[in-house]
PAVEXLO-332150 format. One record per residue: residue in one letter; x, y, z of N, C-alpha, C in turn. Coordinates in Angstrom, 1 decimal. Atoms other than C-alpha are relative to their C-alpha. Layout:
BEGIN
<lumke><aa>a</aa><n_px>X</n_px><n_py>Y</n_py><n_pz>Z</n_pz><ca_px>X</ca_px><ca_py>Y</ca_py><ca_pz>Z</ca_pz><c_px>X</c_px><c_py>Y</c_py><c_pz>Z</c_pz></lumke>
...
//
This chain:
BEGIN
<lumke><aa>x</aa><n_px>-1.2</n_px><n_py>0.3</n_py><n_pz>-0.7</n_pz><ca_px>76.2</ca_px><ca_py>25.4</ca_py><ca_pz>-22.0</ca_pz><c_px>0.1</c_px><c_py>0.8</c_py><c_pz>1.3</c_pz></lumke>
<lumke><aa>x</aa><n_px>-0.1</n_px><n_py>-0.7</n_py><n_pz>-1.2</n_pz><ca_px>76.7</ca_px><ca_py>26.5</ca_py><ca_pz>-18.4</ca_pz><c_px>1.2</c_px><c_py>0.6</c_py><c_pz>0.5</c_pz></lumke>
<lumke><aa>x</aa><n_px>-1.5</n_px><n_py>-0.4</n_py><n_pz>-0.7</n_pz><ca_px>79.3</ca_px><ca_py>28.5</ca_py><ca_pz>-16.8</ca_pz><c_px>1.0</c_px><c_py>-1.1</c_py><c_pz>0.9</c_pz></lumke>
<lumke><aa>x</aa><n_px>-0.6</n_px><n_py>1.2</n_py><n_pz>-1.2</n_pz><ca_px>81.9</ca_px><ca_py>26.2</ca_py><ca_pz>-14.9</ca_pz><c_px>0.1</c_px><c_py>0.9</c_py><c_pz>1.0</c_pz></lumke>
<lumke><aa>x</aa><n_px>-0.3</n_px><n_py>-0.2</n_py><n_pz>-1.4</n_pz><ca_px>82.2</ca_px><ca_py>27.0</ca_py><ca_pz>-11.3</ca_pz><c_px>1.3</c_px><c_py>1.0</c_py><c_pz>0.3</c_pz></lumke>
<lumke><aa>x</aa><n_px>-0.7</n_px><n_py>-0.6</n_py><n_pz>-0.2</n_pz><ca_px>84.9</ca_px><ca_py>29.5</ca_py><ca_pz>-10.3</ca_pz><c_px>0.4</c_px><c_py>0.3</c_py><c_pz>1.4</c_pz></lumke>
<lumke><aa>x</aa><n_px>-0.9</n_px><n_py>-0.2</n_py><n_pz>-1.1</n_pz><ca_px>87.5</ca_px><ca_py>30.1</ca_py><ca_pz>-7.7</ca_pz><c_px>1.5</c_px><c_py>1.0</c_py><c_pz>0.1</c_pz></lumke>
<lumke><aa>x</aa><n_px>-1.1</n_px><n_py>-0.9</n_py><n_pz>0.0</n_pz><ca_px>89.9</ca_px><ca_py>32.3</ca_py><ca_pz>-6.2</ca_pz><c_px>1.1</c_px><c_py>-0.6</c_py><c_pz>0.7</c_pz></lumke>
<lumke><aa>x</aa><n_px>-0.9</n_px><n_py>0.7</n_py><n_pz>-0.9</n_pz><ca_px>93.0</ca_px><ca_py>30.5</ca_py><ca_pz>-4.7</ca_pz><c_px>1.2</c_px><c_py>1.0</c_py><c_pz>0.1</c_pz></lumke>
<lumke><aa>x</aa><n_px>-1.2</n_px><n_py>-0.8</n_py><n_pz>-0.1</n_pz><ca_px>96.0</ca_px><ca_py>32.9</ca_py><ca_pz>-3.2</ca_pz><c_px>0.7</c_px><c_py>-1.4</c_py><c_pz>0.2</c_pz></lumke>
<lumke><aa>x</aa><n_px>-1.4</n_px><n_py>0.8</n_py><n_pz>-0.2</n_pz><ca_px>99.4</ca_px><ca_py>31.4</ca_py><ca_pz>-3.1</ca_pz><c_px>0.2</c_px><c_py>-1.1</c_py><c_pz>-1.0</c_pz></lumke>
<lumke><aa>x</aa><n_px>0.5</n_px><n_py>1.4</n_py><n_pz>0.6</n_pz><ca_px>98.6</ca_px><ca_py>29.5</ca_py><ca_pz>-6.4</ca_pz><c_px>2.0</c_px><c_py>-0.1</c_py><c_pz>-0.7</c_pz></lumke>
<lumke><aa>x</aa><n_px>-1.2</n_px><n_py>0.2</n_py><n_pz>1.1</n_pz><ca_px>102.4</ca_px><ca_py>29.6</ca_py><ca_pz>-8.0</ca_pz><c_px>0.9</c_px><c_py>-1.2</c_py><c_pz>1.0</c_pz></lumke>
<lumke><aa>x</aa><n_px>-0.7</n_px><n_py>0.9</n_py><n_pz>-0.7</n_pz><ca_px>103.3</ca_px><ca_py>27.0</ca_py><ca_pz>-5.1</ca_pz><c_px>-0.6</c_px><c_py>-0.6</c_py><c_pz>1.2</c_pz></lumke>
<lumke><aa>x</aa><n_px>0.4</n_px><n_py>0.5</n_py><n_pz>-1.0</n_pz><ca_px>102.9</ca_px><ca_py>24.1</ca_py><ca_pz>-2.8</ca_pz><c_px>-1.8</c_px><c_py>-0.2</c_py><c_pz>0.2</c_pz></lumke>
<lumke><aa>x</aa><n_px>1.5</n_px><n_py>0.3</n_py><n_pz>0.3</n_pz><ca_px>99.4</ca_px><ca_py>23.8</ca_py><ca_pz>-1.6</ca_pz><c_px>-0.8</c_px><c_py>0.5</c_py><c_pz>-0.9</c_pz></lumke>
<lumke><aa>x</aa><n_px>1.0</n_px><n_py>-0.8</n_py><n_pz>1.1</n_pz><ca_px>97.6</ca_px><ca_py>26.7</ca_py><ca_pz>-3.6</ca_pz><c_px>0.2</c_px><c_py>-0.4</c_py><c_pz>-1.2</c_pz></lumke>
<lumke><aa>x</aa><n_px>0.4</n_px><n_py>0.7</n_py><n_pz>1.5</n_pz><ca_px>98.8</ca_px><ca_py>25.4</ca_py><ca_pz>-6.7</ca_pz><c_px>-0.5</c_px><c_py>-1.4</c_py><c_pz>-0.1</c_pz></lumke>
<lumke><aa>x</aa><n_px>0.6</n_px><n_py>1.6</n_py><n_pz>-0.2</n_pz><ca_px>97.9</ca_px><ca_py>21.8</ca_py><ca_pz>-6.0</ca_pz><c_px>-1.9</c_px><c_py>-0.2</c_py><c_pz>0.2</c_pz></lumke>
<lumke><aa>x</aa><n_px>1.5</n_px><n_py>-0.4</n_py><n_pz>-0.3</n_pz><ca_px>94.4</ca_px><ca_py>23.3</ca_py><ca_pz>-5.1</ca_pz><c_px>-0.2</c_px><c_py>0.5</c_py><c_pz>-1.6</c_pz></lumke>
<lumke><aa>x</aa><n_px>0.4</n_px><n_py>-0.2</n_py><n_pz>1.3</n_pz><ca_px>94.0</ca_px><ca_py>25.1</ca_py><ca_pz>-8.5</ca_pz><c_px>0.6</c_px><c_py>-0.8</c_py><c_pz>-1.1</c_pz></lumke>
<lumke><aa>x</aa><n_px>-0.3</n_px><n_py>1.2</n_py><n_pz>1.3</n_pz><ca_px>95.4</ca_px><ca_py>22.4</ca_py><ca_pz>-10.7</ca_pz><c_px>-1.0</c_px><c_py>-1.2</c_py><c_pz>0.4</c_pz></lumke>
<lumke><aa>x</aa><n_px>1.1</n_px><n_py>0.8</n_py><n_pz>-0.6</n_pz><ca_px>92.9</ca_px><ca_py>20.1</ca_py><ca_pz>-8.9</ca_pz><c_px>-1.2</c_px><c_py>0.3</c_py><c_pz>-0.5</c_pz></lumke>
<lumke><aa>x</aa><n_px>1.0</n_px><n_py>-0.8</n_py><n_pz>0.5</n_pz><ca_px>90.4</ca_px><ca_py>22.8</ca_py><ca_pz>-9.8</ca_pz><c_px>-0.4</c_px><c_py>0.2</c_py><c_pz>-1.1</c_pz></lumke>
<lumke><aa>x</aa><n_px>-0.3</n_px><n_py>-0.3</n_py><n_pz>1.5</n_pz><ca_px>91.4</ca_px><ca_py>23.3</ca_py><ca_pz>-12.9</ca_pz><c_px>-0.3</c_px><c_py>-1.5</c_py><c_pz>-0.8</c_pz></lumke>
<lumke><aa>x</aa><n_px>0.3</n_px><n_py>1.4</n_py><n_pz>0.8</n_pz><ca_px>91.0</ca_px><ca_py>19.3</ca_py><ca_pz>-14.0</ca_pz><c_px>-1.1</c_px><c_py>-0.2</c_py><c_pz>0.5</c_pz></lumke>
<lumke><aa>x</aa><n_px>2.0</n_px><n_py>0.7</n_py><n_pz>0.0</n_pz><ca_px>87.5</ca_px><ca_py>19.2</ca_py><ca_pz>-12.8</ca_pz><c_px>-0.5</c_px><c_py>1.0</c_py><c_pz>-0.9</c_pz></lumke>
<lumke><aa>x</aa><n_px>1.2</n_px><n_py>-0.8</n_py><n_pz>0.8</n_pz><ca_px>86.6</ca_px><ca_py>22.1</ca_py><ca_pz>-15.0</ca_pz><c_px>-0.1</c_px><c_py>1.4</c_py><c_pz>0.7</c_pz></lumke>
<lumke><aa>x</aa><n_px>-0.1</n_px><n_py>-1.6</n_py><n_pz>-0.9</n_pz><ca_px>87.1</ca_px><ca_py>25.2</ca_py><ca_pz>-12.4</ca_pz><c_px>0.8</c_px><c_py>1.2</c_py><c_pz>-1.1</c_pz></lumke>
<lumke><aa>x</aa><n_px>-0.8</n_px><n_py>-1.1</n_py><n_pz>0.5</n_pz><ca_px>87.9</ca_px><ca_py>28.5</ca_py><ca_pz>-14.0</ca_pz><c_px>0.6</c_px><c_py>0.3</c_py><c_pz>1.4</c_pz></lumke>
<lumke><aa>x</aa><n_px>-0.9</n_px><n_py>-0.2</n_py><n_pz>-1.0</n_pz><ca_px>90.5</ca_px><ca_py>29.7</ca_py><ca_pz>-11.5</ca_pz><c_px>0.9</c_px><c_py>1.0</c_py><c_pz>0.1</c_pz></lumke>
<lumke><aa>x</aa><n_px>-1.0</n_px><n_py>-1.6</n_py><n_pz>0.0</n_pz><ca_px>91.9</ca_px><ca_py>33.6</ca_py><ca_pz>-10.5</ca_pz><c_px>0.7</c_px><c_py>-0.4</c_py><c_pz>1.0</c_pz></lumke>
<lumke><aa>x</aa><n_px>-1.3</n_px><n_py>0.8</n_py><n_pz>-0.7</n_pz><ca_px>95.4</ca_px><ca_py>32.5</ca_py><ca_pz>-9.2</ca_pz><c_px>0.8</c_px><c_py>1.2</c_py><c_pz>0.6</c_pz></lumke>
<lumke><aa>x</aa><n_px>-0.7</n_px><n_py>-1.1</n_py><n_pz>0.0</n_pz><ca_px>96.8</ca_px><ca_py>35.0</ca_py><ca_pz>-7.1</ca_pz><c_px>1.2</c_px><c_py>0.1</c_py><c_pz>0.7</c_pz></lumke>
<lumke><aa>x</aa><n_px>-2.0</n_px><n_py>0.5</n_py><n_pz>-0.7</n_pz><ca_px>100.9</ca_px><ca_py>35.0</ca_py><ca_pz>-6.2</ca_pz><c_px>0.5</c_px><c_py>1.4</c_py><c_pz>0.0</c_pz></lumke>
<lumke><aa>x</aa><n_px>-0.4</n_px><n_py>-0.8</n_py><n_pz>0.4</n_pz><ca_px>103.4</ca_px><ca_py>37.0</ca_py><ca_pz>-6.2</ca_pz><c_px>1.1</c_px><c_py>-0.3</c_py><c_pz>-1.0</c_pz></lumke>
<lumke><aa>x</aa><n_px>-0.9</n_px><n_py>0.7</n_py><n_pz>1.5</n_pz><ca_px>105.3</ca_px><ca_py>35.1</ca_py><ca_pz>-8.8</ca_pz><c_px>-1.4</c_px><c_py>-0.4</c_py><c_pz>-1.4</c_pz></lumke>
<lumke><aa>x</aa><n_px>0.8</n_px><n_py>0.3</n_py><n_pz>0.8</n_pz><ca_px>103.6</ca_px><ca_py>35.1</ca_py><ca_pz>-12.1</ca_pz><c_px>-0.7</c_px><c_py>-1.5</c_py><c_pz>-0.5</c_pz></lumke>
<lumke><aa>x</aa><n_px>0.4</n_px><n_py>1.8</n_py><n_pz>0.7</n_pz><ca_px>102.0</ca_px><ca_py>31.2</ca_py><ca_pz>-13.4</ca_pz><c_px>-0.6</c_px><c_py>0.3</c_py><c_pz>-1.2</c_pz></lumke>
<lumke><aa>x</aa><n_px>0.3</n_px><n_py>-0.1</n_py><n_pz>1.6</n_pz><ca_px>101.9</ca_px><ca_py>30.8</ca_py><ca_pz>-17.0</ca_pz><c_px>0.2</c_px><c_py>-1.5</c_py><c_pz>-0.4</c_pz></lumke>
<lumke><aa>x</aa><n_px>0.0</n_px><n_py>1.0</n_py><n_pz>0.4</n_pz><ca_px>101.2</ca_px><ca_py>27.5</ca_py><ca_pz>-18.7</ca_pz><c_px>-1.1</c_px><c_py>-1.1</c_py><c_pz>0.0</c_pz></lumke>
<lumke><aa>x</aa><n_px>1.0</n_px><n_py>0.9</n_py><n_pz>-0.4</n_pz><ca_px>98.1</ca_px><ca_py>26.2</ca_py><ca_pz>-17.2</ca_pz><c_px>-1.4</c_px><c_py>-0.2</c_py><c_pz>-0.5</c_pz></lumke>
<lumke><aa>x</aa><n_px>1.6</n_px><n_py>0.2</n_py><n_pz>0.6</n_pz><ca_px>95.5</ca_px><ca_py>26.3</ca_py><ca_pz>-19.7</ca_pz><c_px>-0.6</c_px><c_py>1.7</c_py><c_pz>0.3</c_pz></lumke>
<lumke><aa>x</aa><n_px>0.7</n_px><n_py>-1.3</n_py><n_pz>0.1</n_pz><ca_px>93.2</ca_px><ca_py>29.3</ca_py><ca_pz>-20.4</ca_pz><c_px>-0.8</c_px><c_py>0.1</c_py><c_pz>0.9</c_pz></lumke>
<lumke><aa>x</aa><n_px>0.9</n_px><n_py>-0.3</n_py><n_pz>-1.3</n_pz><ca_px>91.0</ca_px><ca_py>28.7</ca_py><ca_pz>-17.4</ca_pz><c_px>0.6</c_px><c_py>0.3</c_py><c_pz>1.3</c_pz></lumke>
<lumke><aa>x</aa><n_px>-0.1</n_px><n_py>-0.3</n_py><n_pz>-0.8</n_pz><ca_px>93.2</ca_px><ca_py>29.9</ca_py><ca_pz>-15.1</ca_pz><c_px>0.9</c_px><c_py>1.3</c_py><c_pz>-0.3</c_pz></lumke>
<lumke><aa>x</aa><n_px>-0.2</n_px><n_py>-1.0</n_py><n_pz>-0.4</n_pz><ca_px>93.5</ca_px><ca_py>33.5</ca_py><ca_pz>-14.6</ca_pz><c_px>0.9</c_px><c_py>0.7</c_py><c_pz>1.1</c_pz></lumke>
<lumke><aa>x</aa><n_px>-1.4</n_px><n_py>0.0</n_py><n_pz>-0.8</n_pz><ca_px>97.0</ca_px><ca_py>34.5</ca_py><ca_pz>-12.8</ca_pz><c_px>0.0</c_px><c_py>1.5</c_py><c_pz>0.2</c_pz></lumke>
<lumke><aa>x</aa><n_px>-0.6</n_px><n_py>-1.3</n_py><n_pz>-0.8</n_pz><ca_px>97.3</ca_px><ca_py>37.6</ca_py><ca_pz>-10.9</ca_pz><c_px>0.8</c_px><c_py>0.5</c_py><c_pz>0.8</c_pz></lumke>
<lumke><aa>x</aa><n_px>-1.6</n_px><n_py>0.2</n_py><n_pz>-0.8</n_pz><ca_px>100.5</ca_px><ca_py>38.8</ca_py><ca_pz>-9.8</ca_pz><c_px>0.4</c_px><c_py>1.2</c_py><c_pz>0.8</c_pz></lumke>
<lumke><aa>x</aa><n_px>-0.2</n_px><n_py>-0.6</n_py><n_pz>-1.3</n_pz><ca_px>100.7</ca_px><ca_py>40.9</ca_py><ca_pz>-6.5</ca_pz><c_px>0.6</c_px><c_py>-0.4</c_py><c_pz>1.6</c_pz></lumke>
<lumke><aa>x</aa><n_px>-0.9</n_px><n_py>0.1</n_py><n_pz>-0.8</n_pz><ca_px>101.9</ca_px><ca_py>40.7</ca_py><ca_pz>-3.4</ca_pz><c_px>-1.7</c_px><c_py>0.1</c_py><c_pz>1.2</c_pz></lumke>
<lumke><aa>x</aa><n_px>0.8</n_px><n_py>-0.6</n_py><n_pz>-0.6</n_pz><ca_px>98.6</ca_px><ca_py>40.2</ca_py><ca_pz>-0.9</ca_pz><c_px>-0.1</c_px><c_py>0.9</c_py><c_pz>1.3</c_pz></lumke>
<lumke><aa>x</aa><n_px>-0.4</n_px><n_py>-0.7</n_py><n_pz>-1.2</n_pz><ca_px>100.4</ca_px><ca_py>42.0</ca_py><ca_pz>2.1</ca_pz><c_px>-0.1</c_px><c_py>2.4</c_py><c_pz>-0.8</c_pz></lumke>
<lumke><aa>x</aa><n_px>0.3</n_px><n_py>-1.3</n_py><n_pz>0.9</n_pz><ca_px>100.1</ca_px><ca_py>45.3</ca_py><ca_pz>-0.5</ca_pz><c_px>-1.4</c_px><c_py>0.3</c_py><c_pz>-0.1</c_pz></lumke>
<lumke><aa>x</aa><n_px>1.6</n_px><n_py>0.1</n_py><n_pz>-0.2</n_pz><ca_px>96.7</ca_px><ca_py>46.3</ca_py><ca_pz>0.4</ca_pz><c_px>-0.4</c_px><c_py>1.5</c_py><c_pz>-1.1</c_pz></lumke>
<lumke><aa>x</aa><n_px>0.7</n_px><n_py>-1.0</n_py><n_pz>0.7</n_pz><ca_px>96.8</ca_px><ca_py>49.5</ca_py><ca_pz>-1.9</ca_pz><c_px>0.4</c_px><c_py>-0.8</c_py><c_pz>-1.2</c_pz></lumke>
<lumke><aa>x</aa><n_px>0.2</n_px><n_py>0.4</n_py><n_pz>1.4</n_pz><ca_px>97.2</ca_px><ca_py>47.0</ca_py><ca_pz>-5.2</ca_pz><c_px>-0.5</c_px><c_py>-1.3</c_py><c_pz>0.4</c_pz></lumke>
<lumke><aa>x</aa><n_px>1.4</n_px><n_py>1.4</n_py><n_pz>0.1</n_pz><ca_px>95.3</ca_px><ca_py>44.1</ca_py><ca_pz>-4.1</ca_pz><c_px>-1.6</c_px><c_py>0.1</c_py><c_pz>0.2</c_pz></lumke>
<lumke><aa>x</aa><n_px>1.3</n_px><n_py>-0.4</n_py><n_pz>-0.6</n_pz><ca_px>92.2</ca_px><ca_py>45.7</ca_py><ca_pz>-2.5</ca_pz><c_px>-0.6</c_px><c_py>0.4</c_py><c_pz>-1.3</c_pz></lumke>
<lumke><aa>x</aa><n_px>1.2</n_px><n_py>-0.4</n_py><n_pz>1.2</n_pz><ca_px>91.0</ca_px><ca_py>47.2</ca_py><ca_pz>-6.4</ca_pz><c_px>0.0</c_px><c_py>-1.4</c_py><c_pz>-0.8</c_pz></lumke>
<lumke><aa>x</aa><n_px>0.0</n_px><n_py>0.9</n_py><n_pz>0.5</n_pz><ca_px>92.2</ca_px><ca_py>43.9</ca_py><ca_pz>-7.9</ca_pz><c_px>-0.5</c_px><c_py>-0.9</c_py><c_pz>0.7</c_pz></lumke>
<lumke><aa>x</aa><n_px>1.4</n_px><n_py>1.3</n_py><n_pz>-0.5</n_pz><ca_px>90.1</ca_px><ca_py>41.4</ca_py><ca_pz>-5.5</ca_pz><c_px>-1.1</c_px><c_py>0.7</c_py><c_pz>-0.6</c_pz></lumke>
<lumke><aa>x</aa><n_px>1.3</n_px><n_py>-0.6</n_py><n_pz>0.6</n_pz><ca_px>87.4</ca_px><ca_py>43.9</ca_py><ca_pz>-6.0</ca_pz><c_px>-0.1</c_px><c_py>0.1</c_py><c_pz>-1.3</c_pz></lumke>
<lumke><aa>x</aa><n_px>0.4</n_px><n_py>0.1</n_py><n_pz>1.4</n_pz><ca_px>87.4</ca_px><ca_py>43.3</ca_py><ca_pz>-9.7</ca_pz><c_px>-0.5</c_px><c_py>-1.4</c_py><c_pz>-0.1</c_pz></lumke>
<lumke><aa>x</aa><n_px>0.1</n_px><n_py>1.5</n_py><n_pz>0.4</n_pz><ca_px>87.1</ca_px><ca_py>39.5</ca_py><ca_pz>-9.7</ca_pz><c_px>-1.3</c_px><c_py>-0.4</c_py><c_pz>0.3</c_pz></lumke>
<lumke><aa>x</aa><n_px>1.1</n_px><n_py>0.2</n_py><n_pz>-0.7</n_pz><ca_px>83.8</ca_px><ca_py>38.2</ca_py><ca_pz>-9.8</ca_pz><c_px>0.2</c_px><c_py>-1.3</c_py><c_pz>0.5</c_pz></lumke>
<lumke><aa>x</aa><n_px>-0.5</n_px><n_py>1.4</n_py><n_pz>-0.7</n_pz><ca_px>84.9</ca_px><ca_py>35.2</ca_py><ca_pz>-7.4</ca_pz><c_px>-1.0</c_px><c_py>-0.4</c_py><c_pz>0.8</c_pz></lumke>
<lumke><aa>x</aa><n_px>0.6</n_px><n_py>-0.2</n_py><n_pz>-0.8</n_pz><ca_px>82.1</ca_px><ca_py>33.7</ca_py><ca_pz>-5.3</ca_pz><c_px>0.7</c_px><c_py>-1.5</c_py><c_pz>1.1</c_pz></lumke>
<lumke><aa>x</aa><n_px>-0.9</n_px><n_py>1.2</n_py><n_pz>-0.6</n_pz><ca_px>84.8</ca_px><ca_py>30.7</ca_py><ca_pz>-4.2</ca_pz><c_px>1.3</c_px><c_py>0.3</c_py><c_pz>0.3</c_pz></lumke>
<lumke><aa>x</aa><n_px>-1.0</n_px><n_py>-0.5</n_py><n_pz>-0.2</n_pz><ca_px>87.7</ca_px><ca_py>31.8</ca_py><ca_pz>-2.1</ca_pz><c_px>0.6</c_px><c_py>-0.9</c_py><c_pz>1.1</c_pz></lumke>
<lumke><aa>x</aa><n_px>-0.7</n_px><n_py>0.9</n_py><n_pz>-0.7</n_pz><ca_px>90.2</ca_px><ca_py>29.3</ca_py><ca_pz>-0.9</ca_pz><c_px>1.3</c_px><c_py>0.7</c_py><c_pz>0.4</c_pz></lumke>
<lumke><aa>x</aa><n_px>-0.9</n_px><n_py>-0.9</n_py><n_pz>-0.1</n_pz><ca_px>93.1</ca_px><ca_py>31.5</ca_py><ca_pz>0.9</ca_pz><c_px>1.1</c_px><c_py>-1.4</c_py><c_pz>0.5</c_pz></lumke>
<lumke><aa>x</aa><n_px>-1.2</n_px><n_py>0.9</n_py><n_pz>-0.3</n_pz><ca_px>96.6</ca_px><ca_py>29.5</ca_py><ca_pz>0.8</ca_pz><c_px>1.0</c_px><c_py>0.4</c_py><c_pz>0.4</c_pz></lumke>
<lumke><aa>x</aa><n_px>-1.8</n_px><n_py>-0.9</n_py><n_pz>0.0</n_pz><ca_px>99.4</ca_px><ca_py>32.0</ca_py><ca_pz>1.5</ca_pz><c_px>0.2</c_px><c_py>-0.1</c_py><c_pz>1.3</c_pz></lumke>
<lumke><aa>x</aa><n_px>-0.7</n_px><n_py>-0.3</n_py><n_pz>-1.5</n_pz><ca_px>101.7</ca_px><ca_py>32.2</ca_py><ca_pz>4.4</ca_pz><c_px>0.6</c_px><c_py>1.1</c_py><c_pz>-0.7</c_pz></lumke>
<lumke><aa>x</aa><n_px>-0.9</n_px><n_py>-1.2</n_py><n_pz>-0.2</n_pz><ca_px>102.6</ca_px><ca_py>35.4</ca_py><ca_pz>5.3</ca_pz><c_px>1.4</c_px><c_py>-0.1</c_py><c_pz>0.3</c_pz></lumke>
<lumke><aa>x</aa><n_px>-1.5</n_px><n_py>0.2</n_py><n_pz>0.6</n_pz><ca_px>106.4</ca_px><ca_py>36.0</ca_py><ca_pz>4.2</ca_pz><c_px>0.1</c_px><c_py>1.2</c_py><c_pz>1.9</c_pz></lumke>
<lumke><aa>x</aa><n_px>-0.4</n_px><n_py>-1.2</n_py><n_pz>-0.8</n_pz><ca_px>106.6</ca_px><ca_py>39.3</ca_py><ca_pz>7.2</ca_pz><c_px>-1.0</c_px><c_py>-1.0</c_py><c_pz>1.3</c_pz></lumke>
<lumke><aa>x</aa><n_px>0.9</n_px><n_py>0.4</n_py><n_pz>-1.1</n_pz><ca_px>105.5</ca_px><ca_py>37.3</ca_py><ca_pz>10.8</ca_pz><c_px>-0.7</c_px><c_py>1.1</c_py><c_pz>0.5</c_pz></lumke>
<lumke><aa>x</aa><n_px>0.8</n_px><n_py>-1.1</n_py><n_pz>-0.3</n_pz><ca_px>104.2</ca_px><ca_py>41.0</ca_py><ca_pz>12.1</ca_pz><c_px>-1.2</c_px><c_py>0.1</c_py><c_pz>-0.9</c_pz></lumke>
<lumke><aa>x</aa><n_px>0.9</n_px><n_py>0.3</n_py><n_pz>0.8</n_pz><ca_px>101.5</ca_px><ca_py>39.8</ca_py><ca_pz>9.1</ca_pz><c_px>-1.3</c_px><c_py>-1.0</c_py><c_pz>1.0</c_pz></lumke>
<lumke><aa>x</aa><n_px>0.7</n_px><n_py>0.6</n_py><n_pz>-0.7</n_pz><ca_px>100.2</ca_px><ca_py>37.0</ca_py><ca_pz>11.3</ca_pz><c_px>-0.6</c_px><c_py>-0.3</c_py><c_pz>1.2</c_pz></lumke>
//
């Protein structure tokens, strides 16, 4: 049996990033979903991580744990001095 393919999608609790990991998710993608609203409900292959990615002292050890080699970034920065 082979590993399925895996992905990291930010902004997955809404709009496009979840549309992207529910996409991902029905071909078979394992999927670390990262928001800052929790997502619960989507099957065991997707992995929900709930931070804030503008928080760079609790997102920086949590990316660096994920072994992700597929990173699709979907979030709009909420703070415009972000972009």
């Amino acid at each position: 049996m082979s590993t399925p393919p895996r992905a990291l999608v930010t902004g997955v609790s809404s709009g496009i990033g979840a549309a992207i990991a529910q996409t991902l998710l029905a071909a078979g993608w394992t999927v670390d979903g990262v928001s800052r609203t929790r997502v619960d409900g989507w099957g065991a292959a997707l992995n929900s991580h709930t931070f804030d990615l503008s928080d760079h002292s609790r997102a920086a050890p949590c990316l660096a744990d994920l072994p992700t080699p597929c990173l699709l970034y979907t979030s709009d920065a909420a703070d415009d001095s972000l972009r």
